[in-house]
C-alpha positions as CSV (number, residue, x, y, z in Angstrom):
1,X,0.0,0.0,0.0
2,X,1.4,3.7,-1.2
3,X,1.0,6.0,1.6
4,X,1.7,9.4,0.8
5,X,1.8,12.8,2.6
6,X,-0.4,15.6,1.1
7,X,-0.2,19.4,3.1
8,X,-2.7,22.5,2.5
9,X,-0.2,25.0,3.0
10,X,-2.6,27.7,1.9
11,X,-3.8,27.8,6.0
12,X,0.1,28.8,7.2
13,X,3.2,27.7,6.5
14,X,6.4,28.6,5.0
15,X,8.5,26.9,3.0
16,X,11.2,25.9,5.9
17,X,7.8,24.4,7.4
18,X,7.7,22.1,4.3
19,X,10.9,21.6,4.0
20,X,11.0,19.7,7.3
21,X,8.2,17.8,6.8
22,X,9.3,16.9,3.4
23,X,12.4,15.8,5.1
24,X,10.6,13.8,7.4
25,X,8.3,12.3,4.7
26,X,11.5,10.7,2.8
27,X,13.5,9.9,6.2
28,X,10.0,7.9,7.6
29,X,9.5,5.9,4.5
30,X,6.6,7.6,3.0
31,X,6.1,7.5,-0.9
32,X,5.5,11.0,-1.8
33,X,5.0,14.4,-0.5
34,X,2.6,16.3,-2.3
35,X,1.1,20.0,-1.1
36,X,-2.5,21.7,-2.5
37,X,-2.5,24.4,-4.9
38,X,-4.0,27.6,-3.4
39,X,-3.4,31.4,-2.4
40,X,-5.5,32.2,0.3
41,X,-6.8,30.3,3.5
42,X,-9.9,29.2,4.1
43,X,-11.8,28.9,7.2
44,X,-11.4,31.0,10.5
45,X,-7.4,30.7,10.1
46,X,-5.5,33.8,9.3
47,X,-3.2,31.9,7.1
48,X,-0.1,34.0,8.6
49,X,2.7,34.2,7.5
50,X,0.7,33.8,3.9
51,X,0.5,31.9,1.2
52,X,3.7,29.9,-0.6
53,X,3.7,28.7,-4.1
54,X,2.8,25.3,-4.9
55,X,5.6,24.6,-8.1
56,X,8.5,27.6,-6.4
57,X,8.0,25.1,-3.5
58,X,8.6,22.1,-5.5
59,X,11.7,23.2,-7.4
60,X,13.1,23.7,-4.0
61,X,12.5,20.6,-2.4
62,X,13.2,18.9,-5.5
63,X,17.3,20.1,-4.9
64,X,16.7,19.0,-1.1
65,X,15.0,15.6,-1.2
66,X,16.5,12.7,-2.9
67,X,13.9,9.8,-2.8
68,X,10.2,10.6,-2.3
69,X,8.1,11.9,-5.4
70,X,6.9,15.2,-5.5
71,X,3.4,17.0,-6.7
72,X,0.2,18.7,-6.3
73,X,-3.2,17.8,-5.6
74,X,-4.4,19.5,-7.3
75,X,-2.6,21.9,-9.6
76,X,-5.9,24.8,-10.8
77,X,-5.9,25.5,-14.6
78,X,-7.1,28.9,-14.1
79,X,-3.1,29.9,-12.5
80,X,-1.4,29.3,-15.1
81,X,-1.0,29.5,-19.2
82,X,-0.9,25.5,-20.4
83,X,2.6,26.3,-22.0
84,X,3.9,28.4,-18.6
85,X,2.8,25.2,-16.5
86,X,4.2,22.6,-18.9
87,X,7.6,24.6,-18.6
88,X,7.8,24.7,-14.8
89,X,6.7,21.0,-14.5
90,X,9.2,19.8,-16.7
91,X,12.0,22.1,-15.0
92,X,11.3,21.1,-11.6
93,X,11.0,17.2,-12.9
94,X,14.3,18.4,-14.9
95,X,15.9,19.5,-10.5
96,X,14.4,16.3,-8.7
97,X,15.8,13.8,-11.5
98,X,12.3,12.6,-12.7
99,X,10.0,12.5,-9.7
100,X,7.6,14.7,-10.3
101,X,3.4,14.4,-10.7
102,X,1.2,16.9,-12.0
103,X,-2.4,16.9,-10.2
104,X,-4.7,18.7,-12.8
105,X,-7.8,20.4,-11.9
106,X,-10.4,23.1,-13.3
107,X,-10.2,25.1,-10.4
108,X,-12.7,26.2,-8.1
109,X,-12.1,28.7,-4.8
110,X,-13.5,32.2,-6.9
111,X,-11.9,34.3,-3.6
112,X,-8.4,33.5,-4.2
113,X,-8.7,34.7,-7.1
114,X,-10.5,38.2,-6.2
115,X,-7.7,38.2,-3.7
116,X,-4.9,38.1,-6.1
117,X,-6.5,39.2,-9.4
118,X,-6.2,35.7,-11.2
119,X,-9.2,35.8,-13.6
120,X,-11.9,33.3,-12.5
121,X,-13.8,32.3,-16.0
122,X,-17.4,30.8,-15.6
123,X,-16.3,27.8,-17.9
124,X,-13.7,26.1,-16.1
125,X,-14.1,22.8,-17.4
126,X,-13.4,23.2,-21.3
127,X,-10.1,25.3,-20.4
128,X,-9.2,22.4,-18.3
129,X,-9.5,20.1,-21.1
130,X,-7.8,22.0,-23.5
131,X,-4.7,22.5,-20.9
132,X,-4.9,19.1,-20.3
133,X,-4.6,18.6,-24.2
134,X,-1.6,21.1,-24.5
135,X,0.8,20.5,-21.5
136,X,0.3,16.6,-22.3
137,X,0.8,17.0,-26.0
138,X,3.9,19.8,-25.5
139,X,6.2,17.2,-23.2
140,X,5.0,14.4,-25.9
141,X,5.7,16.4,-28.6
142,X,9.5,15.0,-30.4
143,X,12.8,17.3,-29.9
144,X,13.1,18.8,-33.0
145,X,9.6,18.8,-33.8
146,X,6.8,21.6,-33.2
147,X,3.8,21.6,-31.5
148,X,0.4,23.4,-32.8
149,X,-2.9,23.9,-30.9
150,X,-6.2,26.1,-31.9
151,X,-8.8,25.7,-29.0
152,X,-11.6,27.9,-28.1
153,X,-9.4,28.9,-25.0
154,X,-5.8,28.8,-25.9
155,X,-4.1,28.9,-29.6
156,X,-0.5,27.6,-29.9
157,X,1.9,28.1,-33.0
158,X,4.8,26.9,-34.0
159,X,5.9,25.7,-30.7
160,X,9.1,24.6,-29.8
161,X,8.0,22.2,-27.1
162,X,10.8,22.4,-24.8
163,X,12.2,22.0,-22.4
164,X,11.4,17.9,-21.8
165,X,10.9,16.6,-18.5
166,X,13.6,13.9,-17.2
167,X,10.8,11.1,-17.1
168,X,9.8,9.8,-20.7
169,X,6.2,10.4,-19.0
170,X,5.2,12.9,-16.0
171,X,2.3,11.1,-14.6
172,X,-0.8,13.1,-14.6
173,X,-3.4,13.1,-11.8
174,X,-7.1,14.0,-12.5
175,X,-9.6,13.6,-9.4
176,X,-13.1,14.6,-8.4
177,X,-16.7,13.8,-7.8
178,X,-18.4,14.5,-11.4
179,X,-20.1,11.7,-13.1
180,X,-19.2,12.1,-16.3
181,X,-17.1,14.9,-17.6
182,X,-14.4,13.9,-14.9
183,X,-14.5,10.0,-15.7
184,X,-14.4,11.2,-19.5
185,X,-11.1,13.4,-19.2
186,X,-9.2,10.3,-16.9
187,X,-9.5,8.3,-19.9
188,X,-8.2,10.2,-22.0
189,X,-5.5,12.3,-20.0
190,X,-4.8,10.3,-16.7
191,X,-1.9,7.9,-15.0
192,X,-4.3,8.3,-11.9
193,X,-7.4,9.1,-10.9
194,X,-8.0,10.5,-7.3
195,X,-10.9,10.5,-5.4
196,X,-10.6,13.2,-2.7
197,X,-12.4,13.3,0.8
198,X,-15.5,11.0,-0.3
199,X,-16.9,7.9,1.8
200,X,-16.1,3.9,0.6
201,X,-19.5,3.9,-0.9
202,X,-18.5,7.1,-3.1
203,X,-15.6,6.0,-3.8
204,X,-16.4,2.5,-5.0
205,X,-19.3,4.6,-7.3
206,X,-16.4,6.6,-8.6
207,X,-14.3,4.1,-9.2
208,X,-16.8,2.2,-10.7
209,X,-17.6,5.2,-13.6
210,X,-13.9,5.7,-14.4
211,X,-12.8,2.2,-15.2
212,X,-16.1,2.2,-17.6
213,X,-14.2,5.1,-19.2
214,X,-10.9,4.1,-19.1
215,X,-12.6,1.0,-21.1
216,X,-14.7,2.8,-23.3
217,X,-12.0,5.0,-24.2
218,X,-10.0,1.6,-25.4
219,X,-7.4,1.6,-22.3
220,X,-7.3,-0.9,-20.1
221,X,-8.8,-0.2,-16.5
222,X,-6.0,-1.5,-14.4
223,X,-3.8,0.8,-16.0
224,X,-4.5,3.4,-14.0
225,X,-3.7,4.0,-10.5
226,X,-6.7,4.9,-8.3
227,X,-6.1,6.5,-4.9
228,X,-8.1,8.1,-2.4
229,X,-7.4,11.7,-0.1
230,X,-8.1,11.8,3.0
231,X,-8.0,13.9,6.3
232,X,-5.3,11.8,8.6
233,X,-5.6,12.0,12.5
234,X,-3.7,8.7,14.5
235,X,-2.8,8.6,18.0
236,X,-1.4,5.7,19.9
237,X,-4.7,6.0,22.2
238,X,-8.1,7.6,22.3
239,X,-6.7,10.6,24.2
240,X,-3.6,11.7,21.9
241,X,-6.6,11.2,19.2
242,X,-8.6,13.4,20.8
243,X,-5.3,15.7,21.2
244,X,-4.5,15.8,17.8
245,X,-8.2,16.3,16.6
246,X,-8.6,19.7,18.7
247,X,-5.6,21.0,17.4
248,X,-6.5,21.0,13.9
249,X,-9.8,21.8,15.0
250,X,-12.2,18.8,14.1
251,X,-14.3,16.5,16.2
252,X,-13.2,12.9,16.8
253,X,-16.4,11.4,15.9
254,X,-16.7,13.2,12.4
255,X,-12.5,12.7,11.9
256,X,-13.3,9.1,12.0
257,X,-16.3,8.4,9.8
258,X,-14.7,11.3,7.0
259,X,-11.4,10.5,7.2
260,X,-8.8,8.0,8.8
261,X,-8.4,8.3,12.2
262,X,-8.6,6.4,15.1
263,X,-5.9,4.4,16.5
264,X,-3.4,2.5,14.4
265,X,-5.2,-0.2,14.4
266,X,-8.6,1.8,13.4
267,X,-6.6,3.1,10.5
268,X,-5.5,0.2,8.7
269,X,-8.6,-1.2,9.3
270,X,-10.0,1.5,7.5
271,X,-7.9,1.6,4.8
272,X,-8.1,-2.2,4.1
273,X,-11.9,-1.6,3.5
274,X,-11.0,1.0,0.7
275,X,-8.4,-1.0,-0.6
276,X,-11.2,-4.0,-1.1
277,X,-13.2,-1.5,-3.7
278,X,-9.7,-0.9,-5.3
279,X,-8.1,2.5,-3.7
280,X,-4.0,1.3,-4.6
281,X,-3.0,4.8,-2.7
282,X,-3.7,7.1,-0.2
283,X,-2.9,10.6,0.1
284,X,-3.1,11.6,4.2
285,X,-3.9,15.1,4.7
286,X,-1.9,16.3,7.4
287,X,-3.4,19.8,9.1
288,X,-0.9,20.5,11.6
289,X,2.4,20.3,9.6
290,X,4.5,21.4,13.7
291,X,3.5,17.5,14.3
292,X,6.1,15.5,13.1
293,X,5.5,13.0,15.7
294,X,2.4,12.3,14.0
295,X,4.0,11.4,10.6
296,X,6.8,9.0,13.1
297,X,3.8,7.1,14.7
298,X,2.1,6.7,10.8
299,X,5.1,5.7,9.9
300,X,6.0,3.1,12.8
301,X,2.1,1.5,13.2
302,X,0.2,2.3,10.6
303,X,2.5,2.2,7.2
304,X,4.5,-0.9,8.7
305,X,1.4,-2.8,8.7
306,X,0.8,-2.4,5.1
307,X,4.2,-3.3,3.7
């Protein structure tokens, strides 16, 4: 089972913060750190000292770490220009020697962008495919050979197509709760498919949807990797639970039938119920990033468990 460690820096942090539990991600064993894509806090949180960038951050931990792969969940279309993004991915895949993952999404908090004056379009979804469409078809694109793309959205001449990331293929993540649209874009664009913060039930739905679009698309199912995000809270006994649930504001009770949390042994529990609908991976959202004894005790009785 492929733990990984997923932060919402957007709520306070900087990037020393992630540096060290980066650090500790790689040192404890864990697969992957990957960290959200947002400007602006949300909730009662003040968000001090303010908001870091999600691929700035990567190209520095990708000088610092050596091991664990690196990427966001999710990456918002509306940031960036396609080629702009497909430059900085492949550069920072270019710094960590191919171990970088590009989580894709439309985009969707309108007051970050008010807050920063990032246009917010009311159709998210067609740019989405057509970035999806031109940072996929820029890296794929042969050195010496140029790439061209006329969309409704975005119009590309003549380009170059460089520079290429170190993998032969960046994996690309696509995630969410849609019925159709989402499945429809996984089959055509996706090495995963992530279903965030949603019950066994929704997940096995979800599941369920994209492999019948994988398929219909002429792919097989299996080839994808489907994984599941979810809100982490362990504690070696009810009380340190309870502890770690406070801090981060939640209740214990609604931690534990949302997310994964509980005692170690409540955890893997849990997980081995969504890994018997066919979750492969599981990205823990970790709210209080100070905790690094929280990623030691996942580490030591939860993750050991699974190997």
């Amino acid at each position: 089972m492929d733990l990984r460690i997923f932060t919402e820096p957007q709520q306070g942090a900087t990037y020393d913060t992630l540096l060290a539990v980066a650090k500790a991600t790689e040192d404890l064993g864990f697969d992957a750190f990957f960290r959200s894509d947002h400007y602006l806090s949300m909730g009662s949180g003040d968000g001090l000292p303010g908001p870091t960038d999600a691929w700035i951050t990567l190209a520095g931990l990708a000088r610092e770490t050596r091991r664990i792969r690196l990427g966001t969940l999710m990456t918002a279309a509306t940031f960036r220009l396609p080629g702009v993004l497909a430059i900085q991915v492949a550069q920072v895949d270019q710094m960590s020697g191919g171990r970088v993952e590009l989580g894709l999404g439309a985009g969707w908090f309108e007051q970050e962008h008010q807050a920063y004056g990032i246009p917010f379009p009311k159709e998210k979804f067609a740019r989405l495919e057509e970035q999806l469409a031109i940072v996929t078809g820029l890296w794929e694109t042969k050195p010496g050979a140029t790439f061209d793309f006329h969309g409704t959205h975005y119009d590309l001449t003549d380009s170059p197509a460089l520079p290429k990331p170190a993998q032969a293929k960046i994996p690309v993540l696509i995630g969410g709760h849609g019925a159709s649209r989402t499945p429809r874009l996984t089959a055509r664009y996706a090495d995963e498919f992530n279903m965030p913060f949603a019950s066994i039930e929704d997940s096995e739905r979800q599941f369920g949807r994209v492999r019948a679009a994988v398929e219909a698309a002429g792919r097989k199912a299996d080839d994808l990797t489907y994984s599941n995000a979810l809100v982490v809270c362990v504690g070696k006994d009810d009380q340190e639970v309870a502890r770690r649930a406070a801090v981060i504001g939640r209740e214990v009770d609604e931690l534990k039938e949302n997310g994964l949390a509980g005692t170690p042994s409540e955890v893997v529990d849990k997980i081995g119920r969504y890994a018997e609908i066919g979750a492969e991976r599981f990205y823990l959202q970790v709210l209080d990033l100070a905790d690094l004894d929280h990623l030691e005790l996942i580490s030591a009785q939860v993750q050991a468990q699974l190997s």
